[in-house]
C-alpha positions as CSV (number, residue, x, y, z in Angstrom):
1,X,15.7,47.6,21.1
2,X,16.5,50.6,18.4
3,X,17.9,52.8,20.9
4,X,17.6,55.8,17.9
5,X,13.8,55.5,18.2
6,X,12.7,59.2,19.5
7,X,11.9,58.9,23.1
8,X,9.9,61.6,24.4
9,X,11.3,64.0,27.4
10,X,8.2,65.7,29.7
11,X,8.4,69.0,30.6
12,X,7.5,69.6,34.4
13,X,3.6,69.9,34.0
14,X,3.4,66.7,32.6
15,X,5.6,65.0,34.9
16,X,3.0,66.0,37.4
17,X,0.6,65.0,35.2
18,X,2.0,61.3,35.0
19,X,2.9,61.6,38.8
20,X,-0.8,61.9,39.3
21,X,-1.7,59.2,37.4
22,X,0.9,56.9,38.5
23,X,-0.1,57.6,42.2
24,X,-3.9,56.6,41.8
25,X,-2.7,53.1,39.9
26,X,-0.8,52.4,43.3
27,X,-3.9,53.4,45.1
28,X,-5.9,50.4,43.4
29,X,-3.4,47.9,44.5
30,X,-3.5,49.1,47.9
31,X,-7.6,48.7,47.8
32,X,-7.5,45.6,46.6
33,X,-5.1,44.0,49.2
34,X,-7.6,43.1,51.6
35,X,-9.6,41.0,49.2
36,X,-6.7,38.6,47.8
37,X,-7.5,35.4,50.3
38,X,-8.4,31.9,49.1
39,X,-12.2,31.3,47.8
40,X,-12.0,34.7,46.3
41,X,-12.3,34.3,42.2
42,X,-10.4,36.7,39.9
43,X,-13.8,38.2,38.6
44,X,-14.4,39.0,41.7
45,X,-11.1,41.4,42.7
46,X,-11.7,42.6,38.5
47,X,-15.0,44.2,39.6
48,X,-13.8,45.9,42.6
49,X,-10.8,47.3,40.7
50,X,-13.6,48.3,38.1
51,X,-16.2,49.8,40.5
52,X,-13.2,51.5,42.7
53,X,-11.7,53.1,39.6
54,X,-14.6,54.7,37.8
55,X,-16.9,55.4,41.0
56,X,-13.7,56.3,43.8
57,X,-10.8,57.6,41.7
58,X,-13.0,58.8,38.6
59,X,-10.8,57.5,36.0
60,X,-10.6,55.0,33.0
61,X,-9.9,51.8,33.3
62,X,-6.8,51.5,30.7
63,X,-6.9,47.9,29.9
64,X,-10.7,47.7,28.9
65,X,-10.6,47.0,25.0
66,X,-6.7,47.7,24.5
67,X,-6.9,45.4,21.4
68,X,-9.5,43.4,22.1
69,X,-8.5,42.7,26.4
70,X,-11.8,41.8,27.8
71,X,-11.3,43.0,31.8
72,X,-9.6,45.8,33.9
73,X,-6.8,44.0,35.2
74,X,-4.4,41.0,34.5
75,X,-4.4,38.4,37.5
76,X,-1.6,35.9,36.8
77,X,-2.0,33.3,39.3
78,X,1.2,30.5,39.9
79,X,2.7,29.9,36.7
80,X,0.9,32.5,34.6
81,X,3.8,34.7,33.5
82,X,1.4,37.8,32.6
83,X,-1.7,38.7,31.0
84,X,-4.0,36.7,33.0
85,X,-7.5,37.1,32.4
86,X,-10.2,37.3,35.6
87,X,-12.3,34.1,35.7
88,X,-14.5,32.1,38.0
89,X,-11.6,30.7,39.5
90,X,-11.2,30.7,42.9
91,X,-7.5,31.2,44.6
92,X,-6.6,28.9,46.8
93,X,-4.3,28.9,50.1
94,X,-0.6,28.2,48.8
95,X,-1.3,30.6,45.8
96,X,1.1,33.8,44.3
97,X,-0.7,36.0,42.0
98,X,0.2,39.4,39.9
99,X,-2.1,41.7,39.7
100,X,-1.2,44.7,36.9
101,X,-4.0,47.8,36.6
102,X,-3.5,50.4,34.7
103,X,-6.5,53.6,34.3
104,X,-6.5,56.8,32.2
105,X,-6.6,59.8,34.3
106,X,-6.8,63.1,32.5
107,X,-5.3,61.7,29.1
108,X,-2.2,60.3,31.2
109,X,-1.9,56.6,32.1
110,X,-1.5,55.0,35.2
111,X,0.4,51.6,35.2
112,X,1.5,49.3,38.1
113,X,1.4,45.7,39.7
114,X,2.2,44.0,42.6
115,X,2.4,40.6,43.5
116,X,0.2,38.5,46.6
117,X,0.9,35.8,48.4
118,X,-2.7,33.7,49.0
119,X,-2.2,31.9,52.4
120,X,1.0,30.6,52.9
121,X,2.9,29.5,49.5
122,X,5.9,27.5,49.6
123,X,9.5,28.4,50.3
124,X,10.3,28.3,47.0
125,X,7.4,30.9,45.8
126,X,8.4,33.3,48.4
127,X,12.1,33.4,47.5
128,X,10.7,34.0,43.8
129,X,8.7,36.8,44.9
130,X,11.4,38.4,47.2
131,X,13.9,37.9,44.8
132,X,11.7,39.4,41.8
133,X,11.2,42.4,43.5
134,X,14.6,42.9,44.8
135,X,15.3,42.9,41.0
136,X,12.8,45.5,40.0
137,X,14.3,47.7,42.9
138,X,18.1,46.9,41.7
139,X,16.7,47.7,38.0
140,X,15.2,50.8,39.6
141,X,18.3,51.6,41.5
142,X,20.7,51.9,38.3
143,X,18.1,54.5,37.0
144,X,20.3,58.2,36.4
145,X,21.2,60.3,33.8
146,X,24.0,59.3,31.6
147,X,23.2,55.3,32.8
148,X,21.8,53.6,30.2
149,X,18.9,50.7,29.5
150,X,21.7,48.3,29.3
151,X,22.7,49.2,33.4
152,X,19.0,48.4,34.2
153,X,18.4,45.5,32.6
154,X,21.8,44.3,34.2
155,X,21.0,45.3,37.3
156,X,17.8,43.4,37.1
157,X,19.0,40.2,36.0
158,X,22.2,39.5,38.2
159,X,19.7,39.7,41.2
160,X,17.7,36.8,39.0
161,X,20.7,35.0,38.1
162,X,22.2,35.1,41.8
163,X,18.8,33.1,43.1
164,X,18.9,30.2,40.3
165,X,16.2,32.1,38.5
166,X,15.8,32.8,34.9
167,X,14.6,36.7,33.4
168,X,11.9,36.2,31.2
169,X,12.8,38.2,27.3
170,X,9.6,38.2,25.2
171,X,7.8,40.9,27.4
172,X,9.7,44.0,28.4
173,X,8.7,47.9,30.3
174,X,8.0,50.4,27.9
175,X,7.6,53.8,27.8
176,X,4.4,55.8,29.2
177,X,2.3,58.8,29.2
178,X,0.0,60.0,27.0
179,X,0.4,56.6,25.2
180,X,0.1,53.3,27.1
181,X,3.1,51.6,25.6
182,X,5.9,53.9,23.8
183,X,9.3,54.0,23.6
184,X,11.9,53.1,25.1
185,X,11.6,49.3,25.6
186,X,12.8,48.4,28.8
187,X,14.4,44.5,28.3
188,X,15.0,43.1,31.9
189,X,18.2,42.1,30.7
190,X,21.4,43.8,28.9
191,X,24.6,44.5,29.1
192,X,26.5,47.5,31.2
193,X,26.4,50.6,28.9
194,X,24.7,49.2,26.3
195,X,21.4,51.0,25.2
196,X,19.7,54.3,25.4
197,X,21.7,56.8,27.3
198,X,18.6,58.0,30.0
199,X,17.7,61.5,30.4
200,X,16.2,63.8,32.6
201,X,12.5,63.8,31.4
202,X,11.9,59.7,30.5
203,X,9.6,57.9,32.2
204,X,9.3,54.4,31.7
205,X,7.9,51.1,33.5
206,X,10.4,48.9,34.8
207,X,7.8,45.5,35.5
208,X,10.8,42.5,35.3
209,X,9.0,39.0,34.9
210,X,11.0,36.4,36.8
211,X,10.4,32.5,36.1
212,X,11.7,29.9,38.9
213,X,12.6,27.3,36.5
214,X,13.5,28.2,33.0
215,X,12.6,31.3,30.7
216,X,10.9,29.9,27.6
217,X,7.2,31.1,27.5
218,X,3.8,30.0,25.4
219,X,0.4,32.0,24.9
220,X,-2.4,30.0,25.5
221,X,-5.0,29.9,22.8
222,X,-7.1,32.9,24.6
223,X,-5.0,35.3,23.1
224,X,-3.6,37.0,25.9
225,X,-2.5,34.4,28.8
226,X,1.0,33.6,28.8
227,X,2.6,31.0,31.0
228,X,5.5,29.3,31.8
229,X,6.4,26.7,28.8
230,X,7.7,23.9,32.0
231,X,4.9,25.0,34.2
232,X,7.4,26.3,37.4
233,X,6.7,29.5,39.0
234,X,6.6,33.0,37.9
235,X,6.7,36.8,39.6
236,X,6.1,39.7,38.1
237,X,6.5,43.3,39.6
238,X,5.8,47.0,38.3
239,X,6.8,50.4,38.9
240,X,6.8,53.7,36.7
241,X,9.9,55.4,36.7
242,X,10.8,58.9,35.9
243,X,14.3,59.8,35.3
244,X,15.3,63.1,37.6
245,X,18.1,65.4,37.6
246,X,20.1,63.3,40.1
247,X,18.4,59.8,39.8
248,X,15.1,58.8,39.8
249,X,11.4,58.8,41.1
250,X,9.2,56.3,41.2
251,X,5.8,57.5,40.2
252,X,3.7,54.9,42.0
253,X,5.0,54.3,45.5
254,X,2.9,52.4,47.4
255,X,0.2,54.7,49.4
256,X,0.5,52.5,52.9
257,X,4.7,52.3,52.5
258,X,6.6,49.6,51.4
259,X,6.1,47.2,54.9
260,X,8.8,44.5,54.7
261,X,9.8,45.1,51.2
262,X,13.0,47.4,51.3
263,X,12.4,50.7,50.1
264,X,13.5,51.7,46.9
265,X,16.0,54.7,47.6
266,X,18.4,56.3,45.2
267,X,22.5,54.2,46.2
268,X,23.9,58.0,46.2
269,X,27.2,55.8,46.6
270,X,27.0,55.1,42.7
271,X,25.4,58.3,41.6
């Protein structure tokens, strides 16, 4: 990443602009929840985000025609790193799927995903789900002025690492507001103070892409789908981040809590 490349710094009304559109993504996730089971097909939890965006939250869905993507969101089932498309498909008990939205409220953009777990998957895809969002939250944690993009990509993949787990480089957060993707890049990887030097003002996705056996990646001929090159496992979560005076803010917390996923506070220990 060219950390020279101008990053853009919101004044207060668009922070709350972003922080609007950032808590309406999270509200789609939270609809949806109830409909991940087995026998349920991809299309099907693609029209409901549809429907509930445009008709309930009266907003755009983002990912409609962003060069040439063909549904509202990506569900990447098993070893689908990201991108999915929504197909006939049914899930099936033992299944862990990603689902990313993103919608366009009032010019701003709204981009988040969580990961499911369809029945009861095995030991080894709930450790890589656990431990994938433990990294997002250790990536979030190192967010604070005067940090940089190398702490938070550190962060992120020493929690990887720890687990046997490998951090997945071609895909990255970026930048968002007025534009879907911007700068900064966010790599899920890096080196303590290396990078851009955050600032009050930045927000960014943090959305780390976590592979149970090794990192390597291949896009299937579709275009879009990209899955693990040895077929193992992969977790993917998202959050927008805003960079605050003292720390951070995450501008899509979950609407009904974070349940038995740990909160994600600011470690006023290392601010």
């Amino acid at each position: 990443m060219n950390a020279r490349k101008q990053v853009t710094i919101r004044m207060p009304a668009e922070i709350e602009m972003a922080r609007k559109a950032g808590r309406l993504a999270a509200r789609i996730l939270e609809m949806i929840t109830p409909h991940v089971k087995a026998g349920v097909t991809t299309d099907e939890l693609d029209r409901l985000c549809h429907d509930y965006i445009v008709n309930e939250l009266q907003a755009i869905p983002a990912n409609i025609g962003y060069h040439g993507y063909p549904k509202t969101i990506c569900a990447s089932v098993n070893h689908v790193i990201c991108h999915g498309i929504p197909s006939d498909k049914k899930l099936r008990d033992g299944d862990i799927v990603n689902i990313d939205v993103a919608l366009i409220k009032d010019g701003w953009f709204g981009d988040t995903s969580r990961m499911y777990c369809v029945g009861q998957p095995s030991i080894l895809a709930k450790r890589l789900v656990k431990t994938t969002y433990e990294a997002m939250r250790a990536g979030i944690r190192a967010v604070r002025p005067g940090a940089t993009l190398g702490d938070v990509g550190h962060a992120i993949q020493t929690v990887a690492h720890r687990e046997g787990f490998s951090v997945v480089r071609e895909y990255c957060g970026h930048g968002i507001g007025t534009v879907y993707h911007d700068e900064p890049q966010v790599l899920h990887y890096g080196r303590p103070g290396e990078g851009l030097v955050l600032q009050p003002g930045m927000i960014f996705t943090i959305e780390p892409m976590i592979n149970a056996g090794k990192a390597a990646s291949t896009q299937l001929p579709d275009g879009w789908t990209v899955v693990t090159r040895d077929r193992s496992l992969s977790a993917q979560w998202e959050h927008m981040v805003l960079v605050t005076d003292d720390g951070f803010e995450v501008l899509t917390p979950w609407p009904e809590g974070y349940g038995e996923y740990p909160a994600i506070e600011l470690d006023r220990a290392a601010a």
